[in-house]
ROTIVO-303846 format. One record per atom (N, C-alpha, C): residue in three letters; x, y, z. Coordinates in steps of 0.1 Angstrom, whole numbers, plus 5000, padded with zeros to 4 digits. Atoms other than C-alpha are relative to their C-alpha. Example, Ala and Ser with C-alpha at 12.3 -4.5 7.8 and 13.67 -1.06 7.14 Angstrom:
2
ALA500949885000/ALA512349555078/ALA500950125000/SER499149895000/SER513749895071/SER499250115008/
This chain:
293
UNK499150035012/UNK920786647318/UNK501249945005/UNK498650094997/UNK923786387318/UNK500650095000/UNK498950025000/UNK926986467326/UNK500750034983/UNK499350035017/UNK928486327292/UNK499150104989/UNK501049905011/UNK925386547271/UNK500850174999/UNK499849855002/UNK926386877287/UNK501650004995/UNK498850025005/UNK930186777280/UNK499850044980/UNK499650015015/UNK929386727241/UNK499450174998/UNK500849905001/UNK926687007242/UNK501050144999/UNK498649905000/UNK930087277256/UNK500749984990/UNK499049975007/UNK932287167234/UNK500050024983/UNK500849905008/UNK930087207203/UNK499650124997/UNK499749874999/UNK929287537213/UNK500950134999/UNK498949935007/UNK932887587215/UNK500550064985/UNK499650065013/UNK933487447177/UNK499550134995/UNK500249955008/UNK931287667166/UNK500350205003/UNK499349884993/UNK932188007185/UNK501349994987/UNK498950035009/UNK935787897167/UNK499850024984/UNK500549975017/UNK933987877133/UNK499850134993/UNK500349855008/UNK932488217133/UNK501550075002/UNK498549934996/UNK935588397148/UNK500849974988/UNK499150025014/UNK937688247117/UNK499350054990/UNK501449955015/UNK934688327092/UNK500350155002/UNK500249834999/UNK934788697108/UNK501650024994/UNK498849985003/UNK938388737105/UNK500749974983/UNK500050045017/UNK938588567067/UNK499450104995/UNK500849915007/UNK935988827060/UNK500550164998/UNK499349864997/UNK937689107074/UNK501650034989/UNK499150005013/UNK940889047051/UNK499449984990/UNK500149965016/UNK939188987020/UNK499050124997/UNK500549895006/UNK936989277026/UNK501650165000/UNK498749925003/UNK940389477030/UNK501350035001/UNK498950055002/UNK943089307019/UNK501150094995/UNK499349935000/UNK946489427020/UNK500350064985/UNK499749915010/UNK947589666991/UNK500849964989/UNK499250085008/UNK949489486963/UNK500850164997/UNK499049895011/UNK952889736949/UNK499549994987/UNK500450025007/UNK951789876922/UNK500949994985/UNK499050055009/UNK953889766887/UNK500350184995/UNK500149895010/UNK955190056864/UNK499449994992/UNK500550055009/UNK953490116835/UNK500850014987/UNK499150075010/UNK954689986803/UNK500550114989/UNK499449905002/UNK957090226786/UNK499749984985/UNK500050005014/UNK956490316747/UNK500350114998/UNK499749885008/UNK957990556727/UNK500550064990/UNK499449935013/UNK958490796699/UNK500550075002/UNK499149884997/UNK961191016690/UNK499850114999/UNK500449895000/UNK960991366696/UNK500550054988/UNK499749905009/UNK960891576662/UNK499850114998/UNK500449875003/UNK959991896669/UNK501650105011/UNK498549944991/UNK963592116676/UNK499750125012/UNK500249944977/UNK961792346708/UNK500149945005/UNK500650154989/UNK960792036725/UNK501749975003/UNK498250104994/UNK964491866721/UNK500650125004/UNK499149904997/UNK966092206725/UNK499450025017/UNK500449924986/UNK963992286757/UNK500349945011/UNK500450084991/UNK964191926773/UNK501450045005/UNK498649985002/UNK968091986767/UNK500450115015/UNK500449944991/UNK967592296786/UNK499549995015/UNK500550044988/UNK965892146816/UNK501249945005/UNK498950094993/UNK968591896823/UNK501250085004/UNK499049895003/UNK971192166821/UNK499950065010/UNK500449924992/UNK969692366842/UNK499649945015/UNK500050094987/UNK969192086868/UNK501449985004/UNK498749974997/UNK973092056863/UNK500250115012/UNK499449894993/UNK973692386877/UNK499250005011/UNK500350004988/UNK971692356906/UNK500749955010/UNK499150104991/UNK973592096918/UNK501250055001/UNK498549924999/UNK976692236910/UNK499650125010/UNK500249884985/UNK975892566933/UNK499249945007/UNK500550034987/UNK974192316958/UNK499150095005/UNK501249954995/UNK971192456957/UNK499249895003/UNK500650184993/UNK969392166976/UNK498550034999/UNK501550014999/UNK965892366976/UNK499549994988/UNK500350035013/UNK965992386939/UNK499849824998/UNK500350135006/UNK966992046931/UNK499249895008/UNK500950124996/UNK964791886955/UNK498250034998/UNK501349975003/UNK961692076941/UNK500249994982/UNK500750045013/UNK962591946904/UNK500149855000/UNK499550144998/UNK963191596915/UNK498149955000/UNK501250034997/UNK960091396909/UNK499549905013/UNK500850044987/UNK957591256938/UNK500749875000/UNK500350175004/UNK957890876930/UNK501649995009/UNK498550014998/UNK962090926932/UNK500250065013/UNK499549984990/UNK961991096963/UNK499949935008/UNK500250064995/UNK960090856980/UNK500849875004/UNK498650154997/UNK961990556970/UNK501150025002/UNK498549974996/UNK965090706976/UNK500050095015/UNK499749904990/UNK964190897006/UNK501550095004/UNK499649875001/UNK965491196997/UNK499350135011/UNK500049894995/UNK965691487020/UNK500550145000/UNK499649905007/UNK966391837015/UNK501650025011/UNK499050014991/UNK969291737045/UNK501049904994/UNK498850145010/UNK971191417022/UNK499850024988/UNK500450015016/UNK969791496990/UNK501750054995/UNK499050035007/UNK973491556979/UNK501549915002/UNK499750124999/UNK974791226992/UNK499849904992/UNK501150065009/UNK972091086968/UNK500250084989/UNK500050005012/UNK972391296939/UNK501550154996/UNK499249945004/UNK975691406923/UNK500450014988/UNK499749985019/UNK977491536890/UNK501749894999/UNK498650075004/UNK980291326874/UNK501150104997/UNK499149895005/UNK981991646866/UNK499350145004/UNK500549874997/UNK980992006880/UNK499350054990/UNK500149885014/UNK981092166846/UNK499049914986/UNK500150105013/UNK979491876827/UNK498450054997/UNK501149955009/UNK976491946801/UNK499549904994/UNK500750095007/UNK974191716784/UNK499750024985/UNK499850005015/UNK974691676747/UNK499049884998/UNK500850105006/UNK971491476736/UNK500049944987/UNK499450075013/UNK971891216712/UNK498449974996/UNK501650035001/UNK967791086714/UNK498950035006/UNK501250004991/UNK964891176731/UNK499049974995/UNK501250065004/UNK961691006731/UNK498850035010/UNK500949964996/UNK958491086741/UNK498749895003/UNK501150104999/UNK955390876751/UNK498750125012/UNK500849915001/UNK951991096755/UNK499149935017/UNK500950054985/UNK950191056794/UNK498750075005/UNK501349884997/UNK946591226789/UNK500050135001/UNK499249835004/UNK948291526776/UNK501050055005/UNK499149955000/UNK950891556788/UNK500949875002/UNK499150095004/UNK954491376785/UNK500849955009/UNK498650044996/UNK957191156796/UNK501149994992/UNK498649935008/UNK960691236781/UNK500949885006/UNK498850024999/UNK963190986779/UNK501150074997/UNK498349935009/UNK966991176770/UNK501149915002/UNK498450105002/UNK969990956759/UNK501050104992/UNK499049895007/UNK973291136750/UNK501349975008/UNK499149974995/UNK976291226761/UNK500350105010/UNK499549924991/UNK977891406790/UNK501050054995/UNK499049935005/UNK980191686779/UNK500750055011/UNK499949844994/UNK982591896796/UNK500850074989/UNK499449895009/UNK983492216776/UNK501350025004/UNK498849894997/UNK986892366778/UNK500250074984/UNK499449845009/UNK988492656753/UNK500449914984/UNK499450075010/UNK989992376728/UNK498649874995/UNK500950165002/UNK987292086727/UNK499449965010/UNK501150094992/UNK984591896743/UNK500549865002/UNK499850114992/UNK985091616767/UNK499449895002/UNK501150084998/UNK982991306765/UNK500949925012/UNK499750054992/UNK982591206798/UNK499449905006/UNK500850135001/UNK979790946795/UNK499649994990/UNK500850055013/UNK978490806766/UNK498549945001/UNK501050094993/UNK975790606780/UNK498550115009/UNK501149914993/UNK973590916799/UNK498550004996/UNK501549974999/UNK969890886804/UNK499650035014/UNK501049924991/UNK967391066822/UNK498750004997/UNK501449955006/UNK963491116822/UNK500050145007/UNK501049884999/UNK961691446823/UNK498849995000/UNK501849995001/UNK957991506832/UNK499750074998/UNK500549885003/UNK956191746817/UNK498350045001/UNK500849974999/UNK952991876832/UNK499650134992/UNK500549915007/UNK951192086802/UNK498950095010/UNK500849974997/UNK948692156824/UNK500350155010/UNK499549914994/UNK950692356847/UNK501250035001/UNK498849925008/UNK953492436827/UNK501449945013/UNK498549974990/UNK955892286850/UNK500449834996/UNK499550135001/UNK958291946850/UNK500849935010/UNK499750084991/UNK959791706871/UNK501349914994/UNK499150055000/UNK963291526869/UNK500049855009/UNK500150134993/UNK963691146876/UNK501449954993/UNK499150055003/UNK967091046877/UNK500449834996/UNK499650155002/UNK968790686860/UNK501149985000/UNK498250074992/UNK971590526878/UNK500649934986/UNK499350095016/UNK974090376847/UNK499849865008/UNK500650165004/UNK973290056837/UNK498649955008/UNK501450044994/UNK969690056855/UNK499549974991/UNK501050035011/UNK967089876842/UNK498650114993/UNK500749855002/UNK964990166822/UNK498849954999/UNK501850054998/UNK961090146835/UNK499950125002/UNK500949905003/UNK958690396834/UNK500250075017/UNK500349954987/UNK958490626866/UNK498850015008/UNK501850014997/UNK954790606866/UNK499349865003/UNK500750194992/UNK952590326882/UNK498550074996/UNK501149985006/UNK949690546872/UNK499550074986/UNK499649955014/UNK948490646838/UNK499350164999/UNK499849834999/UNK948791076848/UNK501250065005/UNK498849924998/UNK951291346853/UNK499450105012/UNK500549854991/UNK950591636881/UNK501049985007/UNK498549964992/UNK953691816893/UNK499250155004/UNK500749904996/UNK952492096916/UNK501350154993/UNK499449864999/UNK953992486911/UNK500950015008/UNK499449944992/UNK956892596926/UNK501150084997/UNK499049965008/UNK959792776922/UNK501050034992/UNK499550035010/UNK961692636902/UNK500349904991/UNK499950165011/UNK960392346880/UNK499050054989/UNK500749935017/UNK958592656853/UNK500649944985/UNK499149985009/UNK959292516821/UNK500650104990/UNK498849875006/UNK962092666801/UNK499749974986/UNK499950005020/UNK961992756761/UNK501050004989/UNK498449995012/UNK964392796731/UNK499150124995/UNK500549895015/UNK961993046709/UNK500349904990/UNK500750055014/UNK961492986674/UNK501849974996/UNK498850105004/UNK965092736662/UNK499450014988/UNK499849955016/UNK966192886628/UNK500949874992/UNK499850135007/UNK967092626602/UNK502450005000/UNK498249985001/UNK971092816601/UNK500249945015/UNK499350024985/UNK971192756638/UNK500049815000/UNK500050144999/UNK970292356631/UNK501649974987/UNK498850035009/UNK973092376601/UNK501750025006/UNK498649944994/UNK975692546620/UNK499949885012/UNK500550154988/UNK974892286651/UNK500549864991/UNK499850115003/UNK975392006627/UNK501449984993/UNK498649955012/UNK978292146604/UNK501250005013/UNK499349964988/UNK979892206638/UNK500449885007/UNK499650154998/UNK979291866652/UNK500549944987/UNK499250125006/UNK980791656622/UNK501250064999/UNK498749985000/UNK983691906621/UNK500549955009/UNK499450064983/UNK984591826658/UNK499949834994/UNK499150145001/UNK984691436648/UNK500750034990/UNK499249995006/UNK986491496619/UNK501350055009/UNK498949994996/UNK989091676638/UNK500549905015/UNK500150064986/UNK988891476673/UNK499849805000/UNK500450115001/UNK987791126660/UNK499649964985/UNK500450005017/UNK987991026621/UNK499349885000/UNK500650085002/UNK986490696626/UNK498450025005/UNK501449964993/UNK983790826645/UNK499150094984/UNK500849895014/UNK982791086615/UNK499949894983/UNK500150175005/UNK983190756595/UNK499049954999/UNK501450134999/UNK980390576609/UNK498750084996/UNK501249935000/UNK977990916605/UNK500350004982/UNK499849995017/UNK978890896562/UNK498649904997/UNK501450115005/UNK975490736544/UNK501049884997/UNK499550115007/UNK975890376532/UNK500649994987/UNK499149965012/UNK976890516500/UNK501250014998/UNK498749975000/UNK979690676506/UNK500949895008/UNK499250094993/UNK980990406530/UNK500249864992/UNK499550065013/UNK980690186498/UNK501450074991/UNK498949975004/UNK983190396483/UNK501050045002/UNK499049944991/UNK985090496508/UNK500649885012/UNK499950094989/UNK986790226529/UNK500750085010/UNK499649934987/UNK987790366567/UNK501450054997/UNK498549965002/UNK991290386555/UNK500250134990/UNK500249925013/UNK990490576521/UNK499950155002/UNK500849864995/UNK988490836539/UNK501050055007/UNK499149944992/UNK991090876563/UNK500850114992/UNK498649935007/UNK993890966538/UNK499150104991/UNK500349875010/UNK991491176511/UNK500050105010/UNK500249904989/UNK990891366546/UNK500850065004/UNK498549914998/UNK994691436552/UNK500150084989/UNK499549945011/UNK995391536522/UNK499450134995/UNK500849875004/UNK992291756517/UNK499450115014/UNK500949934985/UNK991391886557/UNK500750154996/UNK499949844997/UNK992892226551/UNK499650084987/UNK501149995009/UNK990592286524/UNK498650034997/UNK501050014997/UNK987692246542/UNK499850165011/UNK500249894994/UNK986692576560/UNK498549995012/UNK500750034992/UNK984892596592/UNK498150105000/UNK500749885004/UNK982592926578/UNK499249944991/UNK501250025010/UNK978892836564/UNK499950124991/UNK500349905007/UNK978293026532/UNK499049994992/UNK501349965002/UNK975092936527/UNK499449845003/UNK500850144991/UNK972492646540/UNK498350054993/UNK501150045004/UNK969192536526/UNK499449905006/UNK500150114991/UNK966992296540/UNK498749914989/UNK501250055004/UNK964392046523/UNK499649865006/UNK500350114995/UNK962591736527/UNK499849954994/UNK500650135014/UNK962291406511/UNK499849885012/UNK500450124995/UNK960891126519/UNK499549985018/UNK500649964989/UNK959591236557/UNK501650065006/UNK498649974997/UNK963391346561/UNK500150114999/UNK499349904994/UNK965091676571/UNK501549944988/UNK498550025006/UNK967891746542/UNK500650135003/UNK499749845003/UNK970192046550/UNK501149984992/UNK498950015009/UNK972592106523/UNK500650145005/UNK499349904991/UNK975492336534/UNK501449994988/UNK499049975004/UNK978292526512/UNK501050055009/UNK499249924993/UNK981292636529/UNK500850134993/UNK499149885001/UNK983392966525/UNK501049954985/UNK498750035012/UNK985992746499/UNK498849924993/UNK500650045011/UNK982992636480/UNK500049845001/UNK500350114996/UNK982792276496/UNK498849975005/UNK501550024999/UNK979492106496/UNK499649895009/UNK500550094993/UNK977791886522/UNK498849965004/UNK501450035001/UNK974591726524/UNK499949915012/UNK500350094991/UNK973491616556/UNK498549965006/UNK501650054999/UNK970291396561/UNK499949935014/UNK500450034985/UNK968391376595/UNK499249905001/UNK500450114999/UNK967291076604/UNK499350035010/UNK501350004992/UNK965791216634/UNK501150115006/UNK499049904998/UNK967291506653/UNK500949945010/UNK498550034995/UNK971091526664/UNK500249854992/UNK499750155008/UNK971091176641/UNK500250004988/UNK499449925019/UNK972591286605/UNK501049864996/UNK499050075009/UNK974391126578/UNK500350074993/UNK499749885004/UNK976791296558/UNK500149954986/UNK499450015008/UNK977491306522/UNK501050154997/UNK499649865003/UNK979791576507/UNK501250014985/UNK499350015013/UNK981991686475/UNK501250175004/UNK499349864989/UNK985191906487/UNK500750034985/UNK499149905007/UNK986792176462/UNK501050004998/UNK498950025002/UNK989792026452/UNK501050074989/UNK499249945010/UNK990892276425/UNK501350115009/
């Protein structure tokens, strides 16, 4: 055999050595190609109307508060959910580098919570306020506060996924299930059975406090009715003239429904009447007719 033959003959044999080798290797990534991140899934939700559920979530958050506050690090890093620990690598050694309170004493006053159902069991948006209490009045110390909650029905327990202010709010989940294992302390917590006086006194309570703390604020919660006949200034002044009239003492509360609505009508002690309609809970409008004899 030439010279020049065995020359082409090698370097063909090369070529094709080279062929498969890339063939194997192409094969080898698309049979297991790297891992794509996976998206969240797409957040929907309805508002919670049942007052355990909002009373209880209320409760959870609260109760995550005070962990933190007494730095208890094994608590709050066993109600902190999986997803958030990860991406934040959280440790039960920095976790309170990573997660702090705006205020020691501060409490979560929910303004909305919404729910969105995950093969039985939930995800909990809560939007509200940050309080802190003292002896005279409540402190709003954020207005803007959300949080999710997870709630594994299955094993009674829930999970906490914190949201940094002004983050963009997405789902915590990338798959469509919940499973939060057992531990010591992420049991959920209850209210019992929420009596219709304890939602009238709760509400009668909140619009007094804007009334005395913020009159344009108790302003904006008046139906469209009355803010037809009442201009911000009007209201103000019939309010001076008549606030020590108005008595802080329920003397009797009824409750009905119209129209898929929550109405509680509430007399006070001086025989002043106020009708306040729930739009959804903690979300009222007021009407009222005050005892001016």
């Amino acid at each position: 055999m030439k010279s020049e033959t065995k020359t082409k003959i090698f370097i063909v044999t090369i070529i094709m050595i080279v062929c498969i080798l890339f063939c194997s290797i192409l094969f080898l990534f698309q049979k297991n190609p790297k891992p794509l991140e996976k998206e969240p899934l797409s957040l929907s939700t309805t508002p919670v109307n049942e007052y355990s559920t909002f009373f209880a979530i209320v409760n959870d958050v609260n109760q995550y508060f005070r962990y933190i506050k007494e730095q208890n690090k094994d608590a709050v890093y066993s109600l902190l959910f999986e997803s958030f620990i990860l991406e934040n690598d959280i440790t039960t050694t920095n976790i309170f580098s990573k997660i702090k309170l705006e205020n020691e004493d501060q409490i979560v006053q929910a303004q909305n919570i919404y729910y969105q159902e995950i093969n039985g069991n939930y995800l909990y948006l809560v939007e509200g306020n940050l309080l802190v209490n003292s002896f005279e009045e409540n402190t709003v110390i954020n207005e803007n506060f959300q949080i999710f909650i997870l709630m594994d029905y299955e094993n009674s327990t829930y999970a906490i996924y914190p949201i940094e202010e002004n983050e963009e709010i997405k789902s915590p989940l990338t798959e469509n299930k919940i499973s939060i294992l057992n531990n010591d302390y992420n049991r959920m917590l209850t209210t019992g059975v929420i009596s219709k006086d304890y939602i009238c006194n709760l509400y009668y309570a909140d619009y007094l406090e804007k009334i005395s703390t913020n009159r344009a604020e108790s302003y904006e919660v008046l139906t469209d009715k009355f803010q037809k006949d009442y201009s911000l200034n009007e209201y103000q002044n019939y309010l001076n003239r008549n606030i020590n009239k108005i008595s802080s003492e329920i003397k009797e509360c009824t409750v009905s429904e119209e129209e898929e609505k929550r109405i509680y009508r509430i007399i006070d002690t001086n025989e002043n009447e106020f009708t306040l309609i729930e739009n959804s809970i903690m979300n009222y409008q007021v009407e009222f007719s005050l005892n001016t004899n």
